[in-house]
N, C-alpha and C positions, 0 to 999 in steps of 0.2 A: 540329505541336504535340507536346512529351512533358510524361508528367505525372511526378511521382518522389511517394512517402510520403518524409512528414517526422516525425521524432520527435514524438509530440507534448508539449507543454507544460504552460501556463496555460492552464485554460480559462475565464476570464474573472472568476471569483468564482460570489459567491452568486446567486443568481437567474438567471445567464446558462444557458444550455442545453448539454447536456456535448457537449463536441466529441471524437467516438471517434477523430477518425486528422486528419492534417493532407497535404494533396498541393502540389506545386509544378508549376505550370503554366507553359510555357515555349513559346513561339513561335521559328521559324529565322527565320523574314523578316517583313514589314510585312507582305506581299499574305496569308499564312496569316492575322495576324492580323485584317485585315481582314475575310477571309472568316469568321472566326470570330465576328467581331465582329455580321457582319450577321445572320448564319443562327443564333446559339446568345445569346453575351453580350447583345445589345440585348435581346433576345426572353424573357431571365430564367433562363436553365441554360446547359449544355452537358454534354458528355460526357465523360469520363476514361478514357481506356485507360491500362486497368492488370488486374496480376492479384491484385490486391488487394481482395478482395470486402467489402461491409459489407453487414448486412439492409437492407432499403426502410426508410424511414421513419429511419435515421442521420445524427447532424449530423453533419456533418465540415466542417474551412477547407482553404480552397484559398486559396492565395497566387497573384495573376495575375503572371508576372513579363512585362512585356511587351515588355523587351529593350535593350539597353544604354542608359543614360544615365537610365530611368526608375524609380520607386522601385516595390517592390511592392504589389499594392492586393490587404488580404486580405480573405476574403470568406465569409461563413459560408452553410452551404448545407443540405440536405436529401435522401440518396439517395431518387429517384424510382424508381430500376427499375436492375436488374441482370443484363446479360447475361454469362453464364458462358462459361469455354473451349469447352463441348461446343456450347451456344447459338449462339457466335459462329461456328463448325466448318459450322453447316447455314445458317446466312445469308451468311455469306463474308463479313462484316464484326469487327472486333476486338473483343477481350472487354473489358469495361468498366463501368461503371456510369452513368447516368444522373441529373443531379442540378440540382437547383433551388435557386437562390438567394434567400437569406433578407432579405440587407442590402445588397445591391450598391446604393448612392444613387445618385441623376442627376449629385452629382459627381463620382463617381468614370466613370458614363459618358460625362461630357464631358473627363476625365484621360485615358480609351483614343482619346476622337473627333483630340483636340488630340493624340497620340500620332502617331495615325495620319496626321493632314494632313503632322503636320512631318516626315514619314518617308516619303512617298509617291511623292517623287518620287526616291527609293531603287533601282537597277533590278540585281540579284542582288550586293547588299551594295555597289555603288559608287554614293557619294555626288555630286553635281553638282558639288561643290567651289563653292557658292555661287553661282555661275552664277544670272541670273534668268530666272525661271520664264515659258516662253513663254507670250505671250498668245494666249488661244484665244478662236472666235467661237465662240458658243453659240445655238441657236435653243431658247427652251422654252415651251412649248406648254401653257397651260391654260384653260380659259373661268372659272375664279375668279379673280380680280383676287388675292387674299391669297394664294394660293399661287401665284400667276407670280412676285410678288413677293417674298415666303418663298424660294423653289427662286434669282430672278435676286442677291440680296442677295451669297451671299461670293462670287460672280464677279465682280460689280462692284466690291466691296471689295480683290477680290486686283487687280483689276485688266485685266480680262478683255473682249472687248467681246460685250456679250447685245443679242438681241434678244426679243422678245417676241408672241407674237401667242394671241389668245382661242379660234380655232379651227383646225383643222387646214387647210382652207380657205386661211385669208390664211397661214399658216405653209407651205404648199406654196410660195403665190407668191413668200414672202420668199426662201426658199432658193433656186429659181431662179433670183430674182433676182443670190443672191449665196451661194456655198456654203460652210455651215457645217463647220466642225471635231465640232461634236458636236449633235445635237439630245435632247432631252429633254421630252418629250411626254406630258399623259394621255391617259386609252384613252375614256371617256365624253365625249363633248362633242357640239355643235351642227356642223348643216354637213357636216362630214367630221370624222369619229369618229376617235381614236390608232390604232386596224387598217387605216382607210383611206390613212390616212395613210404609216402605214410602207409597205403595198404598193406605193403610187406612188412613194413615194422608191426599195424596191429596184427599181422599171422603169426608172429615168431613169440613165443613165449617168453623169450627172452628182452623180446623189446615190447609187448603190446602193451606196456603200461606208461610206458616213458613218457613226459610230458615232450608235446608237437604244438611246435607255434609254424603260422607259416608267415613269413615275412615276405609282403607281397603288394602290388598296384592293382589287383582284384577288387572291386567294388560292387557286383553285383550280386542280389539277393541270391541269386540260383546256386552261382558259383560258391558264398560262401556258404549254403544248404549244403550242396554238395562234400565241402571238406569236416563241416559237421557231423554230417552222414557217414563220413571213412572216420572219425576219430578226433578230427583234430581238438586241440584245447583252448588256441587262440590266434588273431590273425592280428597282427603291426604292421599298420601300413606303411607303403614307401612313398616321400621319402620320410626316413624316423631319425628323431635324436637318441645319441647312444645313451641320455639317463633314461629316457621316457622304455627303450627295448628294458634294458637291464630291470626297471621298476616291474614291467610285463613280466620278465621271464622269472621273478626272484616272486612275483606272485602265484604265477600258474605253480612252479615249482613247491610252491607252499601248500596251495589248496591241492592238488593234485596229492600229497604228503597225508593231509589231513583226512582227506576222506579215504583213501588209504588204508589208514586207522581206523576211522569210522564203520569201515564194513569190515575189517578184521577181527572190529568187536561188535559184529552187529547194529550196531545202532541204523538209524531211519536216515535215508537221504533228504535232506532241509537245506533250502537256502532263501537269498534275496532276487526278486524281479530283476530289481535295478542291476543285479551284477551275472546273474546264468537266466538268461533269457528261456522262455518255457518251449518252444521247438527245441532249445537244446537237450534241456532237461527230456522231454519228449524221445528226441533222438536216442538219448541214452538208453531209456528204457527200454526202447525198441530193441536195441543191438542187443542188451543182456536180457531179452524175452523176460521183461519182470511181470509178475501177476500181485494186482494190488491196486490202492486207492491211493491219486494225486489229488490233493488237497491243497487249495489253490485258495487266500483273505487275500484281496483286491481289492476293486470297487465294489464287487460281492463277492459271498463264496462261492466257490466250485469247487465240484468231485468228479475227477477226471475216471474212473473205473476201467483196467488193462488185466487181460490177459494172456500169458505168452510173449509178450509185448503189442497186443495186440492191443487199440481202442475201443472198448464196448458201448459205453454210452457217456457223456456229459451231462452233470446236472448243474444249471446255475440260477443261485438263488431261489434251490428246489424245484426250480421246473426243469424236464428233460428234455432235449436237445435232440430232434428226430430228425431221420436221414432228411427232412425238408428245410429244414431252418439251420443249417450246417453254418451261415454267416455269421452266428451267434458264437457258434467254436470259434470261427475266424477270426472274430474281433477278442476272445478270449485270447488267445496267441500273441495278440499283436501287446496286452498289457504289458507295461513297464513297470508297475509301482504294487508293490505286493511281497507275503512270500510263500512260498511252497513247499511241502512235506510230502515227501511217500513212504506208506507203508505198506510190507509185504503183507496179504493174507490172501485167502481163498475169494474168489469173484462171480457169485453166480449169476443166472442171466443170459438172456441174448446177444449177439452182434447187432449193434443195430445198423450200421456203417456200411458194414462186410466190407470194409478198406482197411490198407496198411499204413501205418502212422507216417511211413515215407509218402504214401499218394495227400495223407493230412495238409503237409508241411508243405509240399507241392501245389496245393490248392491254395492254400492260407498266403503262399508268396504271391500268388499271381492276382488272390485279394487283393492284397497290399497295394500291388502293381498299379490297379486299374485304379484304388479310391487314390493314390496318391498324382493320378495322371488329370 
């Protein structure tokens, strides 16, 4: 995403609220917008990097541009909070402002939802060339009859073959039965609960790969550690529109696809901050004991060094990172804007830690907890 200042204009007449500066908001690919879409735009703000500061409490328009062929949806807002150069310096996140939207309508968020479907299946700017869209089996999982049905609607409309089931219980059986391309599951239910659930799916060889979203009102840091930690791929919150789920699941389903391939033909696991968060990434390695160097360009570099899946040491910005100064990993975790590579090779050296990447992640939440309290 970049943002640009724009001259400003008109500011609406009499009675409208003065609008001090005007930014342009631009997206490189769908999957950003997406992710922006889920975690900032649905939610009522987002953030602007820029060094372009205005006091709290400033209207300003943002123009969303969301990327060729679509028009721009402007959008009057409110800075919420402003982190400055030196601010953004000690967090190792960009300087920018924080801002709330005043008039974003529902349809203008169903202009971004419809944006995104017809763009999704988009994979680093090559289009499918119309090709039609494979049909996928879907298992989704909930004991409310209105939300199986809500979550099974645009799959079957696209065309897709769902199945259904009320608890995790007969939705184990189904998949045995017959294996799904993606499951979608809540976490609260009768029987066998969405964590029980997933855990037996990753035992079964048959299912341990399948993409798992959990469609859920869970919002807390622990709880979604936790489904990270059993496997899961990705969490839609309730309550969701049936494009913004279908855009999720037709994503994970992708990536999940790709890297797939990726380690089928060896290659290195890489991604973006903005889109697999590094506890996640983190977690993963844990689970499949990898030994090797995470390679982390950020606000600086780091070299995360694992063995087994174990944490050996942290260096950033060339200095290492000793069982005393652990806050420094912490705030390394929490980055958003970066990206990451690992690769397998041999790890010599001490533990420095003698902790498990789950006790890491565990610490690093409850970081979060207290600086955000």
């Amino acid at each position: 995403m970049s943002a640009v200042e724009e001259p400003e204009g008109d500011n609406g007449g009499r009675g409208a609220p003065r609008v001090e500066a005007t930014f342009r908001v631009s997206y490189e690919n769908v999957d950003q917008l997406l992710v922006a879409y889920s975690s900032d735009l649905s939610k009522g703000g987002m953030f602007l990097t820029t060094d372009q500061f205005l006091p709290v409490n400033a209207v300003v328009r943002v123009n969303l541009e969301l990327g060729e062929g679509s028009a721009e949806i402007p959008v009057i807002c409110r800075v919420v909070y402003v982190r400055d150069e030196k601010s953004a310096r000690v967090v190792g996140k960009p300087a920018g402002m924080g801002i709330e939207f005043l008039d974003l309508t529902a349809e203008c968020l169903g202009l971004i939802e419809a944006y995104i479907a017809e763009r999704i299946g988009e994979v680093d700017g090559a289009v499918d060339n119309g090709s039609a869209h494979k049909r996928l089996s879907i298992m989704i999982v909930d004991d409310d009859h209105g939300c199986r049905t809500l979550a099974a609607q645009p799959f079957r409309t696209r065309g897709d073959y769902v199945r259904v089931a009320p608890d995790g219980f007969e939705a184990l059986a189904q998949c045995l039965k017959e294996t799904p391309d993606v499951i979608v599951s809540d976490v609260h239910m009768p029987k066998l609960d969405g964590w029980q659930l997933l855990r037996m799916c990753r035992a079964r060889p048959t299912l341990s790969s399948v993409p798992f979203l959990f469609l859920t009102t869970l919002g807390g840091e622990q709880e979604r550690l936790r489904g990270y930690q059993l496997g899961v791929d990705d969490y839609v919150s309730k309550p969701f529109r049936g494009k913004e789920l279908q855009a999720r699941v037709d994503r994970v389903v992708a990536r999940v696809q790709r890297a797939a391939h990726a380690l089928a033909e060896k290659k290195t696991l890489r991604g973006d901050l903005a889109q697999v968060t590094l506890p996640s990434v983190l977690g993963f390695l844990e689970l499949e004991k990898k030994t090797g160097e995470l390679l982390v360009i950020g606000a600086k570099p780091a070299h995360l060094y694992l063995r087994d899946g174990r944490l050996l040491r942290v260096e950033i910005d060339g200095l290492v990172a000793d069982a005393a100064s652990l806050e420094v990993v912490y705030d390394l975790l929490s980055w958003r804007v970066g990206q990451f590579e690992f690769a397998a090779h041999e790890v010599p050296g001490e533990d420095l830690y003698d902790r498990s990447i789950t006790a890491f992640l565990l610490d690093h939440a409850k970081f979060v907890d207290e600086n955000n309290r």
